[in-house]
PDB file of N, CA, C and O in Angstrom:
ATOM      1  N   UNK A   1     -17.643 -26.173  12.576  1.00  0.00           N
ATOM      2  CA  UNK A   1     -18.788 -25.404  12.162  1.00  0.00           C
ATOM      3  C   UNK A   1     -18.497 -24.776  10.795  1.00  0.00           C
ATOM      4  O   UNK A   1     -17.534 -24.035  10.600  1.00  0.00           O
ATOM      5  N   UNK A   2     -19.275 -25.075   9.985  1.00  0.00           N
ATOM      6  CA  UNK A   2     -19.240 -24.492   8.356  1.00  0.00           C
ATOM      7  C   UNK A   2     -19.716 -23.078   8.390  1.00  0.00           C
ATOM      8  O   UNK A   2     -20.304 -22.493   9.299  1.00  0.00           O
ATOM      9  N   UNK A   3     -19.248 -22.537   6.913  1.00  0.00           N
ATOM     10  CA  UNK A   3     -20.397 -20.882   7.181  1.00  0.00           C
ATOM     11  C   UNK A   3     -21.521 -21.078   6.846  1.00  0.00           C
ATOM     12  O   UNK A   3     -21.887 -22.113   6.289  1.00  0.00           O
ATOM     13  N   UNK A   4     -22.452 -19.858   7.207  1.00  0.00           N
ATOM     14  CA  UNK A   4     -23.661 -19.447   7.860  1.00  0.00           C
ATOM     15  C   UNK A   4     -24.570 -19.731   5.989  1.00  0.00           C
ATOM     16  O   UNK A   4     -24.534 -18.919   5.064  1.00  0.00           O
ATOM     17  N   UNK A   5     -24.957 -20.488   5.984  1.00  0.00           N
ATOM     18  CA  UNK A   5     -25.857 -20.785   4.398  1.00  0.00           C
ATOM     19  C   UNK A   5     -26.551 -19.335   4.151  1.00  0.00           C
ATOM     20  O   UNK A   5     -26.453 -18.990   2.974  1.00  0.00           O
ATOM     21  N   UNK A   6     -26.969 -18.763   4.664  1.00  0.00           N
ATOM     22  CA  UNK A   6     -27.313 -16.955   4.547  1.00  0.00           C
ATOM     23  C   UNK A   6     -26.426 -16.767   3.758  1.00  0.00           C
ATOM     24  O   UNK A   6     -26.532 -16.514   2.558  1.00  0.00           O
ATOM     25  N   UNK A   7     -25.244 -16.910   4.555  1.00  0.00           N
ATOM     26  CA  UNK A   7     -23.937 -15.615   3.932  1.00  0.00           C
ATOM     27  C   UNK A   7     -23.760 -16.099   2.890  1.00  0.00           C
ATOM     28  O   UNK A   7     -23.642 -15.378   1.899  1.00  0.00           O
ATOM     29  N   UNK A   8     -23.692 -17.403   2.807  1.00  0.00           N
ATOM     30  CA  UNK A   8     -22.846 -18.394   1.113  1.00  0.00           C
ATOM     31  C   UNK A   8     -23.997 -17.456  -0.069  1.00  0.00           C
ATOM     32  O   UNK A   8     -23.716 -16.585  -0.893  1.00  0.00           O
ATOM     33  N   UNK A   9     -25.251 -18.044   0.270  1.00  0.00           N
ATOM     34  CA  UNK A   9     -26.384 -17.652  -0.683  1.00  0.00           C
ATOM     35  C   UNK A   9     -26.487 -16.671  -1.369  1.00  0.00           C
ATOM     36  O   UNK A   9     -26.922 -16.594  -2.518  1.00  0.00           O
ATOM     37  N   UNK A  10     -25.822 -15.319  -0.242  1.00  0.00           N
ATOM     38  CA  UNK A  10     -25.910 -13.581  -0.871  1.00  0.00           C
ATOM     39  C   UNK A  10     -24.463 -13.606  -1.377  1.00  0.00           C
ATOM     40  O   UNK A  10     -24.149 -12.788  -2.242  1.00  0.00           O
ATOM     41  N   UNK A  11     -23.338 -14.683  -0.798  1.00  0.00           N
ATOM     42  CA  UNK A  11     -22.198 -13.905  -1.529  1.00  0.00           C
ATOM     43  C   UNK A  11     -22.787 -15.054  -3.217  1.00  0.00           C
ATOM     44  O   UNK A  11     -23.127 -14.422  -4.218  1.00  0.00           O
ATOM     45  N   UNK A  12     -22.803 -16.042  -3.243  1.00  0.00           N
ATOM     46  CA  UNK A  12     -23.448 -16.531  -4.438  1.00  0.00           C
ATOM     47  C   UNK A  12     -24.035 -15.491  -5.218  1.00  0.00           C
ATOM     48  O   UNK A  12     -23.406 -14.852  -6.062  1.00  0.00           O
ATOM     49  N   UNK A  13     -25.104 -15.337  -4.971  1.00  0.00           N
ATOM     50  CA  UNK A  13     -26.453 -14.363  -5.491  1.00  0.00           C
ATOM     51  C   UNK A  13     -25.342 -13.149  -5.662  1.00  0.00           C
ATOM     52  O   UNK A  13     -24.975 -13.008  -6.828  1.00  0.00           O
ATOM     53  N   UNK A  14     -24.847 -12.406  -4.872  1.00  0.00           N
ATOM     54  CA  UNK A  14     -24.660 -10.889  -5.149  1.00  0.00           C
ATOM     55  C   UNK A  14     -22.952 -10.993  -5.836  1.00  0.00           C
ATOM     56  O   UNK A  14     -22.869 -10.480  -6.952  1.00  0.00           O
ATOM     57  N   UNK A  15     -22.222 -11.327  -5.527  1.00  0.00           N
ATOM     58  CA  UNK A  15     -21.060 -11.393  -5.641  1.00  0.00           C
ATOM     59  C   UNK A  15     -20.165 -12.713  -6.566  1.00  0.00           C
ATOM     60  O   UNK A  15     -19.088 -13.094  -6.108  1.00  0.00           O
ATOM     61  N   UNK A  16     -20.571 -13.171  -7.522  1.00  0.00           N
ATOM     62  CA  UNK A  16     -20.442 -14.387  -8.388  1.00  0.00           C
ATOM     63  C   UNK A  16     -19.028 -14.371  -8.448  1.00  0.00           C
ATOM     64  O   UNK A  16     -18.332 -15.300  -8.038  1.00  0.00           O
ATOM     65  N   UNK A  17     -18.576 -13.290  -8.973  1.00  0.00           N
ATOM     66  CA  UNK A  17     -17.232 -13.380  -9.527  1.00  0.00           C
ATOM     67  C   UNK A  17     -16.362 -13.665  -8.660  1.00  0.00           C
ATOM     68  O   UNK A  17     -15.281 -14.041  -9.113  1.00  0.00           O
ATOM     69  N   UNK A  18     -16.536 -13.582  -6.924  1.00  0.00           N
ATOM     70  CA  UNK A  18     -15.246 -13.669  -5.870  1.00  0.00           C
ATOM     71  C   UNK A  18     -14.832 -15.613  -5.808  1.00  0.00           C
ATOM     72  O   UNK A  18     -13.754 -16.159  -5.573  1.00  0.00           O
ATOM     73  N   UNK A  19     -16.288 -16.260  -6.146  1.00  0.00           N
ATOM     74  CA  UNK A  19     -16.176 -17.460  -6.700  1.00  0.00           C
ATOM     75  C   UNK A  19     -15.369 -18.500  -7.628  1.00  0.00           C
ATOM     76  O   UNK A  19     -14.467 -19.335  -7.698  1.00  0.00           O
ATOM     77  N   UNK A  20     -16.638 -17.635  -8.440  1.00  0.00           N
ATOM     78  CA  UNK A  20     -15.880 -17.716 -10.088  1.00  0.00           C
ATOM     79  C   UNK A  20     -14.419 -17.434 -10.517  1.00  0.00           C
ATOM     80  O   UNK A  20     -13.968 -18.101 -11.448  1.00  0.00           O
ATOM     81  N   UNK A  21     -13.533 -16.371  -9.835  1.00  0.00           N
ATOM     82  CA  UNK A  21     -12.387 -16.549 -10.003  1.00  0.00           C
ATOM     83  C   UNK A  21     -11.335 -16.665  -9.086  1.00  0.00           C
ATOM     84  O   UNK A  21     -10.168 -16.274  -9.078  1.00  0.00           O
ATOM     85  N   UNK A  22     -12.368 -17.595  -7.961  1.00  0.00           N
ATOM     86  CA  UNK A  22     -11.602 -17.589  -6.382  1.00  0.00           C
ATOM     87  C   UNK A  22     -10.357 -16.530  -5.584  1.00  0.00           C
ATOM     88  O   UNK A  22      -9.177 -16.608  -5.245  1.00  0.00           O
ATOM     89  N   UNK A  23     -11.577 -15.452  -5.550  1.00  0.00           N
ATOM     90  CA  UNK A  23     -10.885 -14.310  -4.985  1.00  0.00           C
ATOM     91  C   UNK A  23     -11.867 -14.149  -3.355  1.00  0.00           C
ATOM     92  O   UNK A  23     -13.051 -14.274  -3.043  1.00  0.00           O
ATOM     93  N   UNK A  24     -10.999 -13.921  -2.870  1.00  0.00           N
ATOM     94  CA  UNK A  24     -11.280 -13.620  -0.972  1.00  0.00           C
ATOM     95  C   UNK A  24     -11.041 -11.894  -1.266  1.00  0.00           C
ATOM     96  O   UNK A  24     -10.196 -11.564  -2.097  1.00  0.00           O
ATOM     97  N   UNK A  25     -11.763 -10.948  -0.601  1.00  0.00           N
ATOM     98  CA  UNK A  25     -12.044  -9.509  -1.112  1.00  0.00           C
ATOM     99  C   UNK A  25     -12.455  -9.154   0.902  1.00  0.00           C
ATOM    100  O   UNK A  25     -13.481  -9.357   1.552  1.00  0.00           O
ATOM    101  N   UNK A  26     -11.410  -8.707   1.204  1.00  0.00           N
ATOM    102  CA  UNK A  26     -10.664  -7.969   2.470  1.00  0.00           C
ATOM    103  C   UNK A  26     -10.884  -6.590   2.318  1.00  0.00           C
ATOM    104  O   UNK A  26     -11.398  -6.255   3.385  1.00  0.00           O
ATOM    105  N   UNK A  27     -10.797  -5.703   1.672  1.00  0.00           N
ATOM    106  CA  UNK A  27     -10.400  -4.502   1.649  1.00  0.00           C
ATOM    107  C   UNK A  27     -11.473  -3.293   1.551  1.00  0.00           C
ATOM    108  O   UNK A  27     -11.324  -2.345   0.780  1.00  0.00           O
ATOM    109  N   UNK A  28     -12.683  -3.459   2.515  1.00  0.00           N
ATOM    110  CA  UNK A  28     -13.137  -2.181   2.094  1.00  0.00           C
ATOM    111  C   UNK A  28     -13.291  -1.250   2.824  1.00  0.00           C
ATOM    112  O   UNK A  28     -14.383  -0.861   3.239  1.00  0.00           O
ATOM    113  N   UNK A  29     -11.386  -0.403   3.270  1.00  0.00           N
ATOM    114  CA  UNK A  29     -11.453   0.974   3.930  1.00  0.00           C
ATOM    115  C   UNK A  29     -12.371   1.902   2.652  1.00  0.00           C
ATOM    116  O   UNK A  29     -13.299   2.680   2.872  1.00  0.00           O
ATOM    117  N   UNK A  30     -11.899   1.608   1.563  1.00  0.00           N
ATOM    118  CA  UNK A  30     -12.346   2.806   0.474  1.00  0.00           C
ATOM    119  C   UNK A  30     -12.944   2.083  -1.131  1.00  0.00           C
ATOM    120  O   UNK A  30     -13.043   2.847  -2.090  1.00  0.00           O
ATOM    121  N   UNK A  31     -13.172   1.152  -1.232  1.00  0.00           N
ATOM    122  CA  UNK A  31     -13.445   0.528  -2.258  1.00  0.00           C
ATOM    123  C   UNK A  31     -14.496  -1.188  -2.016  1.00  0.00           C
ATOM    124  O   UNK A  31     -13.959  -2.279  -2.210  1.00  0.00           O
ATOM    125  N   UNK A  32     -15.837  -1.064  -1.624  1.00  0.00           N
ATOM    126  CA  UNK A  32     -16.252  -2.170  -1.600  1.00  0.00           C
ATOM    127  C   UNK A  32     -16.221  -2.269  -2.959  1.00  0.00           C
ATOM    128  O   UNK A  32     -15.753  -1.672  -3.928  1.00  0.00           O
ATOM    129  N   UNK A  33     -16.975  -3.364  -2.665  1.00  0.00           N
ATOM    130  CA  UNK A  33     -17.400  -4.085  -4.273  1.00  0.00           C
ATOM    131  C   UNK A  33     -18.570  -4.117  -4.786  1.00  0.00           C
ATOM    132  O   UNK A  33     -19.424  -4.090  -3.899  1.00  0.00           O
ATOM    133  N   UNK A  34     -18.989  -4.162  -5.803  1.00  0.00           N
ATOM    134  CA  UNK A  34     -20.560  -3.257  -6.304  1.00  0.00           C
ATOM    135  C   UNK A  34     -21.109  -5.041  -6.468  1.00  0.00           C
ATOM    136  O   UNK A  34     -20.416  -5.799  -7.147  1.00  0.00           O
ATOM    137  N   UNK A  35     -22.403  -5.561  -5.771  1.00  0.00           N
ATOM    138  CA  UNK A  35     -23.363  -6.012  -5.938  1.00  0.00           C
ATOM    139  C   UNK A  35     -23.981  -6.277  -6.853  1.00  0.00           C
ATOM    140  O   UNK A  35     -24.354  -5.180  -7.268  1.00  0.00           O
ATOM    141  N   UNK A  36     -24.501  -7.276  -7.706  1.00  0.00           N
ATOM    142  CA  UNK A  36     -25.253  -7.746  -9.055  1.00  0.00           C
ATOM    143  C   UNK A  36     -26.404  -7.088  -8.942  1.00  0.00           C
ATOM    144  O   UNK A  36     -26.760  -6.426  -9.918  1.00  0.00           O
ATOM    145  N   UNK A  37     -27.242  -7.112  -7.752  1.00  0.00           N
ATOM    146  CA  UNK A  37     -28.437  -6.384  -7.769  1.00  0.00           C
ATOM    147  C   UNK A  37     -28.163  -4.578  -8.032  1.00  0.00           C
ATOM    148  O   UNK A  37     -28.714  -4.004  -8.972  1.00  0.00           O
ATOM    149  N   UNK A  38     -27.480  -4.034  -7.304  1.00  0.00           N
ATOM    150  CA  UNK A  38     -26.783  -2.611  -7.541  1.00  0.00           C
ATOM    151  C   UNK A  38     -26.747  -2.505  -8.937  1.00  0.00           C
ATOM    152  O   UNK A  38     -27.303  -1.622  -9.591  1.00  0.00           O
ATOM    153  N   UNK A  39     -25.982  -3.561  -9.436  1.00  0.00           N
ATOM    154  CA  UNK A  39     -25.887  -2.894 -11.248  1.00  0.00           C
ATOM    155  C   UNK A  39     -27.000  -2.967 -11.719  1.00  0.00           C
ATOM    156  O   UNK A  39     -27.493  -1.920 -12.137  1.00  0.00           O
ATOM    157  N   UNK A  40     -27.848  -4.341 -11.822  1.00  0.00           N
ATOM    158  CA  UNK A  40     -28.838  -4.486 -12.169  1.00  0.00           C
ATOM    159  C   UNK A  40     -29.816  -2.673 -11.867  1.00  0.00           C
ATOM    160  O   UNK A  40     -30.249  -1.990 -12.796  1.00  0.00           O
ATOM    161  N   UNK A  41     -29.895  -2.409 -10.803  1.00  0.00           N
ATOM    162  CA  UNK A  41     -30.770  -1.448 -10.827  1.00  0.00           C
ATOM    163  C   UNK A  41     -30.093  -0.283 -11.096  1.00  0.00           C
ATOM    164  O   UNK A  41     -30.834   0.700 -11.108  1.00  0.00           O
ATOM    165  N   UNK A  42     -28.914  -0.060 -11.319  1.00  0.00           N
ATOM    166  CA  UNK A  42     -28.466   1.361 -11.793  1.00  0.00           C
ATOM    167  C   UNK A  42     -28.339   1.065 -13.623  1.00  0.00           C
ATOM    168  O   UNK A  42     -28.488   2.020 -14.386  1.00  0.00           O
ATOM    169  N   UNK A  43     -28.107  -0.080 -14.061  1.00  0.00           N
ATOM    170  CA  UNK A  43     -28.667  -0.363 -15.690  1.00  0.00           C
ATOM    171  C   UNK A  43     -30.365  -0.353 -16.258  1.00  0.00           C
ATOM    172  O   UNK A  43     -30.804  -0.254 -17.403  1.00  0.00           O
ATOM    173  N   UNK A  44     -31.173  -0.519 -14.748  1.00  0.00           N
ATOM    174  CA  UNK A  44     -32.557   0.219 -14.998  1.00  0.00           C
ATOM    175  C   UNK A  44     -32.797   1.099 -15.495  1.00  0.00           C
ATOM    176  O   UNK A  44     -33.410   1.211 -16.556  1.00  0.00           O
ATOM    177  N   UNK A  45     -32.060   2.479 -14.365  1.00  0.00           N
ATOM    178  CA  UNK A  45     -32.413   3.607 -14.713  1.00  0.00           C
ATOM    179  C   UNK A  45     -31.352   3.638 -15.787  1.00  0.00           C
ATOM    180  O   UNK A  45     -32.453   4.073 -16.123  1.00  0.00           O
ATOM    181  N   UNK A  46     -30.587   3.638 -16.493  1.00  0.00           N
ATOM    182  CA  UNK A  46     -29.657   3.701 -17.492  1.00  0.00           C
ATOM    183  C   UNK A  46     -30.404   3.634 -18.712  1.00  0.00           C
ATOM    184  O   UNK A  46     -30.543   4.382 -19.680  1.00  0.00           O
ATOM    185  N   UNK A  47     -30.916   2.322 -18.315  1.00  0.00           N
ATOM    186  CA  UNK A  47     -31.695   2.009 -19.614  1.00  0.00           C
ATOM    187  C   UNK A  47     -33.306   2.891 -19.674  1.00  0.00           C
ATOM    188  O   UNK A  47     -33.845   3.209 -20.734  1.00  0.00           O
ATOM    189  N   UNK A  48     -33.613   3.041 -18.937  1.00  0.00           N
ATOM    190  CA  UNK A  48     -34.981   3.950 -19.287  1.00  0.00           C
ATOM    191  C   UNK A  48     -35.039   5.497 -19.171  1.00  0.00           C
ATOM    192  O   UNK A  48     -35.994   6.150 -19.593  1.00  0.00           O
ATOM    193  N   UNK A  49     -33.852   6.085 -18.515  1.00  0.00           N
ATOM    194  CA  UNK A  49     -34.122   7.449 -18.507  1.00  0.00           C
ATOM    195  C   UNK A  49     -32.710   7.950 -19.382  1.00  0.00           C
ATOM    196  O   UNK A  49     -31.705   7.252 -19.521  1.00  0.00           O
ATOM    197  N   UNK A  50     -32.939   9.601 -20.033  1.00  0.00           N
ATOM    198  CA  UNK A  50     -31.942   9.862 -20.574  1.00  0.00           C
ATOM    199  C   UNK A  50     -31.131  10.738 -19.551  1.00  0.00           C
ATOM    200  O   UNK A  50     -31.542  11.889 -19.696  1.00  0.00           O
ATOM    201  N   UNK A  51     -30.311  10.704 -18.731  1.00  0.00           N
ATOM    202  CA  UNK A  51     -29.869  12.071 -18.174  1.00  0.00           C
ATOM    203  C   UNK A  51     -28.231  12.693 -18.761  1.00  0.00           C
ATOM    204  O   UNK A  51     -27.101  12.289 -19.036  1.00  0.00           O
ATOM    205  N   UNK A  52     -28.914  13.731 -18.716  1.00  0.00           N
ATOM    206  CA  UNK A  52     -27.610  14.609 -18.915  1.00  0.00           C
ATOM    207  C   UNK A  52     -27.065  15.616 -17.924  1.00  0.00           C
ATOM    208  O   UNK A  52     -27.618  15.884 -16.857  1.00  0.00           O
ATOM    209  N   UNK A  53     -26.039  16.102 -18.323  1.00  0.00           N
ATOM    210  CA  UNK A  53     -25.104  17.196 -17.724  1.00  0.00           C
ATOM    211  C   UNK A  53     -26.178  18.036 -16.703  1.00  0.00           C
ATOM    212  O   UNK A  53     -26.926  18.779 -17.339  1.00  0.00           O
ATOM    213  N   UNK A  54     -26.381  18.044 -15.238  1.00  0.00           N
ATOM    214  CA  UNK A  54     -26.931  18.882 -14.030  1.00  0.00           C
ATOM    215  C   UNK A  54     -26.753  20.469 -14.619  1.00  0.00           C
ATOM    216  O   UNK A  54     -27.556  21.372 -14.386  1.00  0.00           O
ATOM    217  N   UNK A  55     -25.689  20.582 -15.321  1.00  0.00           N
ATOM    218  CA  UNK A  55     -25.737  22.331 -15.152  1.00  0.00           C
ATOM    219  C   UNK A  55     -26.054  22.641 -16.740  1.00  0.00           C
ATOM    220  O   UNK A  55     -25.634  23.689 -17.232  1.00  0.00           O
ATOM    221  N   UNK A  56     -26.805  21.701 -17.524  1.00  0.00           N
ATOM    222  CA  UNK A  56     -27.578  22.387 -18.527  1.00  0.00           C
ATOM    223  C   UNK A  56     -28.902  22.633 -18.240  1.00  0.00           C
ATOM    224  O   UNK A  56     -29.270  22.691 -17.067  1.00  0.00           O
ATOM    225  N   UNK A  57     -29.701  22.791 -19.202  1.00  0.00           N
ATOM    226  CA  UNK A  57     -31.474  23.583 -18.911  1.00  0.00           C
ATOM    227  C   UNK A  57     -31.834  22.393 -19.905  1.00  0.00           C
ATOM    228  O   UNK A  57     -32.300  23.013 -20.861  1.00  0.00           O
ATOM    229  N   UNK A  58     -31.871  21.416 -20.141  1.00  0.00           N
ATOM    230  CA  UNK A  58     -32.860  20.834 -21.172  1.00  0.00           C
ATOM    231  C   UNK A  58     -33.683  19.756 -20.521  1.00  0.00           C
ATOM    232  O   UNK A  58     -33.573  19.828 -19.297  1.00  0.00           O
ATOM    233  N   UNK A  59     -34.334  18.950 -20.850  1.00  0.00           N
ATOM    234  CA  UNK A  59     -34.835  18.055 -20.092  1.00  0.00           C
ATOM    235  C   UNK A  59     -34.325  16.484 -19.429  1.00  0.00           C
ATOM    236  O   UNK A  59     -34.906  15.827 -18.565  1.00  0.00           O
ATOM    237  N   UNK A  60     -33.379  16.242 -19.966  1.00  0.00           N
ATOM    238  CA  UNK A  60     -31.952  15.096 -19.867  1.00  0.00           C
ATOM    239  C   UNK A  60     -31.517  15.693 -18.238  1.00  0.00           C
ATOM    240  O   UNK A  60     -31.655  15.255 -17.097  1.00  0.00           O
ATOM    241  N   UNK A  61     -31.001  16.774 -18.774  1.00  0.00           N
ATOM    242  CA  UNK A  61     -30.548  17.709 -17.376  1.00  0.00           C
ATOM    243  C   UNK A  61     -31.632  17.799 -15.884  1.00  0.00           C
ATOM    244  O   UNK A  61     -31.260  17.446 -14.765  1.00  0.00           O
ATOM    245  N   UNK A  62     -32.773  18.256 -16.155  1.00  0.00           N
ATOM    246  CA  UNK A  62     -33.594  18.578 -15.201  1.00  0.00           C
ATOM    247  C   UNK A  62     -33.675  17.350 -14.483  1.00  0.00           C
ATOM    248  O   UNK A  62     -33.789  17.304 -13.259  1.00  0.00           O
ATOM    249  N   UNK A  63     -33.602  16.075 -15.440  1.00  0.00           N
ATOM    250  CA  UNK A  63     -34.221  14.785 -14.708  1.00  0.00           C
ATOM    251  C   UNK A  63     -32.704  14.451 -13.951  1.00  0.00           C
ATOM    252  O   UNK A  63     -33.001  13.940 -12.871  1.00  0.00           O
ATOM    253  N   UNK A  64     -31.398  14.517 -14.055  1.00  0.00           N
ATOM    254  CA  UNK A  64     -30.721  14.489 -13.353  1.00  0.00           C
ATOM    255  C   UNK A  64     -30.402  15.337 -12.757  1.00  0.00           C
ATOM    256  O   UNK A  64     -29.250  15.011 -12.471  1.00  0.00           O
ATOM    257  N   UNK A  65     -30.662  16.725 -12.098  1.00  0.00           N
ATOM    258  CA  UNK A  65     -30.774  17.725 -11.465  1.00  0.00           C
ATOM    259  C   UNK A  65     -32.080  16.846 -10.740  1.00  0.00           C
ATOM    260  O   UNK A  65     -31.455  16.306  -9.827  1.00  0.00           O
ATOM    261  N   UNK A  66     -32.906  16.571 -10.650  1.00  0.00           N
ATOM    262  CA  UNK A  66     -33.802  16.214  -9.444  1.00  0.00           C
ATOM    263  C   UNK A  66     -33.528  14.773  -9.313  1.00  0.00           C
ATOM    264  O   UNK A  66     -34.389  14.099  -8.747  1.00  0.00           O
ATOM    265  N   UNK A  67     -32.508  14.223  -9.728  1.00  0.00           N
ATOM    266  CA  UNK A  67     -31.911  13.056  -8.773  1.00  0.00           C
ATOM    267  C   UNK A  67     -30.987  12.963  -8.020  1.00  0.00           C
ATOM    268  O   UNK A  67     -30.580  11.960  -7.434  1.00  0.00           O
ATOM    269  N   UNK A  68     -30.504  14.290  -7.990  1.00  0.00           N
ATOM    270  CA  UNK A  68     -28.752  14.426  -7.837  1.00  0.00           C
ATOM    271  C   UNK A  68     -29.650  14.954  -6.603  1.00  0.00           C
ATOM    272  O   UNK A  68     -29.425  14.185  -5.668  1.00  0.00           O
ATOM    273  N   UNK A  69     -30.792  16.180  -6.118  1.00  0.00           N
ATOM    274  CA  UNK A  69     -31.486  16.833  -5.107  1.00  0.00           C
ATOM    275  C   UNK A  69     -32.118  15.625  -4.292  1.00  0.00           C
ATOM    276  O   UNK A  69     -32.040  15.675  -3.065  1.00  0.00           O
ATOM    277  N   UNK A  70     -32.571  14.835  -4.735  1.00  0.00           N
ATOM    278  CA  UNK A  70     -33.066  13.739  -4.097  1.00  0.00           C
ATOM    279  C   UNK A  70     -32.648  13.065  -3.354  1.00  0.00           C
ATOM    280  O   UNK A  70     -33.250  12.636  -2.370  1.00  0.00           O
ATOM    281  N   UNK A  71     -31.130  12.745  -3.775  1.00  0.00           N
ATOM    282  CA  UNK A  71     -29.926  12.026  -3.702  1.00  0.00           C
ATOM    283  C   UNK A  71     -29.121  12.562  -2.206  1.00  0.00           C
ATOM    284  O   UNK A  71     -28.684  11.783  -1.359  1.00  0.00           O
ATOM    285  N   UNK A  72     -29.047  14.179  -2.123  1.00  0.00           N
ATOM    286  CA  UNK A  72     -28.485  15.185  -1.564  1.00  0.00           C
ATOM    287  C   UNK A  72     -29.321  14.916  -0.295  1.00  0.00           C
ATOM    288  O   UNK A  72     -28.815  14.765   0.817  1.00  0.00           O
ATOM    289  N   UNK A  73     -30.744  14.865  -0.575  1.00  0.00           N
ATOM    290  CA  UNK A  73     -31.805  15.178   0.809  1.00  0.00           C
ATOM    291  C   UNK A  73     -31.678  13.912   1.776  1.00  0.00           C
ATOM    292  O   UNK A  73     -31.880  13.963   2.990  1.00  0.00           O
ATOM    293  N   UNK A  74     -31.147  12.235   0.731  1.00  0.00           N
ATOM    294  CA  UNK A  74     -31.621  10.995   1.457  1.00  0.00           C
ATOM    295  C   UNK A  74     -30.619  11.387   2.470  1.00  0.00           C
ATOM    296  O   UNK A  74     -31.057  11.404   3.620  1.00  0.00           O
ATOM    297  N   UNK A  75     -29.088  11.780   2.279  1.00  0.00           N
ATOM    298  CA  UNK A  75     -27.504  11.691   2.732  1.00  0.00           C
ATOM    299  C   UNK A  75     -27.841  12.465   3.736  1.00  0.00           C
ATOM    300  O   UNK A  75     -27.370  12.074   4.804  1.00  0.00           O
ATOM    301  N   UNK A  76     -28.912  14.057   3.837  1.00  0.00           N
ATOM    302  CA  UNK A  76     -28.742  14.616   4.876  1.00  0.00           C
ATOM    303  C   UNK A  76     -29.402  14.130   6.023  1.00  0.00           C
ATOM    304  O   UNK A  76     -28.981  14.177   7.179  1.00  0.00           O
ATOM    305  N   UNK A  77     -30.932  13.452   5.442  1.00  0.00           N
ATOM    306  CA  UNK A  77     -31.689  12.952   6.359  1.00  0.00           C
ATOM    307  C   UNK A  77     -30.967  12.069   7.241  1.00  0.00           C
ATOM    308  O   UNK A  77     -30.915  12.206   8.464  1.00  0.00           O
ATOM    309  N   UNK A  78     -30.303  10.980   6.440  1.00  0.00           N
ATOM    310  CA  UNK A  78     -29.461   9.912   7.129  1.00  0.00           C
ATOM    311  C   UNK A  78     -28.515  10.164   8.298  1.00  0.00           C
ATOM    312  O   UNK A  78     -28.458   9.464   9.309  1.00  0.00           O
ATOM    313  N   UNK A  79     -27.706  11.351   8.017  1.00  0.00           N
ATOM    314  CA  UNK A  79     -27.002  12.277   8.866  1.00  0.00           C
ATOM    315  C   UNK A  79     -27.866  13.236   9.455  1.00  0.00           C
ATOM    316  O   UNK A  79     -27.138  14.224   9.362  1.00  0.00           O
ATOM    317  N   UNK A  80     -28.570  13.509   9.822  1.00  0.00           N
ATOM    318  CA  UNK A  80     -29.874  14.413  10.700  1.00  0.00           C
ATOM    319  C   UNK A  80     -28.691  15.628  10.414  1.00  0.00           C
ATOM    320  O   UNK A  80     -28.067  16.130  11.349  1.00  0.00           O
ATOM    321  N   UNK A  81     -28.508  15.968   9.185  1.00  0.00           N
ATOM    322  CA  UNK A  81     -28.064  17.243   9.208  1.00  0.00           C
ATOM    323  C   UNK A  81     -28.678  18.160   8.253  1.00  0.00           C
ATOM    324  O   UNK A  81     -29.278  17.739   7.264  1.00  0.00           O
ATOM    325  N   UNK A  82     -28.560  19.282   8.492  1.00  0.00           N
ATOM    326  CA  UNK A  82     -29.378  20.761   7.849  1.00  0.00           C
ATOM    327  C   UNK A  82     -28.258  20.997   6.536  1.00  0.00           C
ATOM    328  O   UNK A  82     -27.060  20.805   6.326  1.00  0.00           O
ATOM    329  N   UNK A  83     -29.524  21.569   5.762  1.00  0.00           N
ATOM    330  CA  UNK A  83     -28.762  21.996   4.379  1.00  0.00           C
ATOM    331  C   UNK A  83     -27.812  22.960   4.151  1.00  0.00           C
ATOM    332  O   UNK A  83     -27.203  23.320   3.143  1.00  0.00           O
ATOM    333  N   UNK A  84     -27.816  23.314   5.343  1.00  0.00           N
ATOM    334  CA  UNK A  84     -27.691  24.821   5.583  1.00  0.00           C
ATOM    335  C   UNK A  84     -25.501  23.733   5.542  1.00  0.00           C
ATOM    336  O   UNK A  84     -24.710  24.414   4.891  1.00  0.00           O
ATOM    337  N   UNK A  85     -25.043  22.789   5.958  1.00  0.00           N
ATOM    338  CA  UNK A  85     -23.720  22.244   6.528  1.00  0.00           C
ATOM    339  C   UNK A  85     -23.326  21.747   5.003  1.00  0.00           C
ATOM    340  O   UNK A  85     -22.256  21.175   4.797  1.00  0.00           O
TER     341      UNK A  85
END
C-alpha cells in the first residue's frame, strides 16, 4: 500500500522544501514547520498593513495593539478560559 495521495498533495503544496532537499521532518515537540500558505498570508498582512511597537500611541501601534487583542481573545475562546487567568 502506497501513501494516502491527500497527504503527498498537501506535503507537495504546503511543504516543497522537505522534497526539494529530501528531508523527512520528525520533530515537532517544539518547532513545527511553517506552511507556504502560512507565509503567504502572514506576507499579506506584511505587505499591506504598517504595524508598529503595541506600547506606542500612533497609528502603526493601535493597528497592532488590536491584533495582538484579537489574537489574545481567539487563544482564550479556544481554551474556554476567562481573561481574568
Amino acid at each position: 500500500m502506497g501513501p494516502d495521495p491527500c497527504f503527498a498533495a498537501l506535503r507537495s503544496r504546503e511543504y516543497p522544501l522537505l522534497d526539494k532537499q529530501q528531508h523527512v521532518y520528525l520533530d515537532y515537540t517544539a518547532a513545527n514547520l511553517v506552511a507556504v500558505s502560512q507565509l503567504e498570508r502572514h506576507f499579506a498582512v506584511l505587505r499591506s498593513h504598517v504595524l508598529g511597537n503595541p506600547h506606542s500611541t500612533n497609528p502603526a501601534s493601535a493597528d497592532t495593539t488590536c491584533r495582538i487583542e484579537r489574537t489574545r481573545q481567539a487563544v482564550l475562546r479556544f481554551f474556554n478560559a476567562s481573561s481574568d487567568e
